[in-house]
Every structure is written in C-alpha cells, then in structure tokens.
Steps between C-alpha positions, in 0.01 A plus 500: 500500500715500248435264185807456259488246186857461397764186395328170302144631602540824345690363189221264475217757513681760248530168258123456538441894437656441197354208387151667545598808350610347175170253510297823509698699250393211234125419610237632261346749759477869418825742569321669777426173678881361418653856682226476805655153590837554428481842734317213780785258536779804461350695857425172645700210368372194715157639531436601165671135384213354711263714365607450139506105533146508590348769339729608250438462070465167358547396150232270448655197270231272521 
C-alpha cells in the first residue's frame, strides 16, 4: 500500500506546517520545547499538525 500526499492536499498541509511552525517559533515556551515540536511536525507533517493542535503550547491571553 502505497500512501502519497501530493497536488492541493499536499500544498495545503505544507501551508499548515508553516503556519504552526511560525506560531511555535513566537510562543513563550522554553527553546528546548519550541525545537522538540518543530522536529514533530518536520518527520511527520499531518500527524505532528494533529498532535500540535491539541497538545501543542498555548499562550494563555486571558
């Protein structure tokens, strides 16, 4: 079985990388933290996306 993510879908998905990427880079966590996630969604880019939205760092503005 052969899975391939390519055309809109994998434009799409590499726009979303980004997007969390750069919402990482300027959260308020620690460095260490900031590199751990960013090396998550770089070896698995829909996985670690999914991880990220639900677990990832939060500013709290509240």
């Amino acid at each position: 079985m052969n899975i391939e993510i390519s055309g809109v879908f994998g434009l799409l998905i590499l726009i979303a990388d980004i997007w969390a990427i750069l919402n990482i880079v300027q959260s308020r966590v620690s460095t260490v933290n900031k590199l751990i996630w960013i090396v998550v969604i770089l070896l698995l880019p829909v996985l670690g996306l999914i991880i990220w939205w639900f677990a990832g760092p939060r500013d709290s503005s509240g």
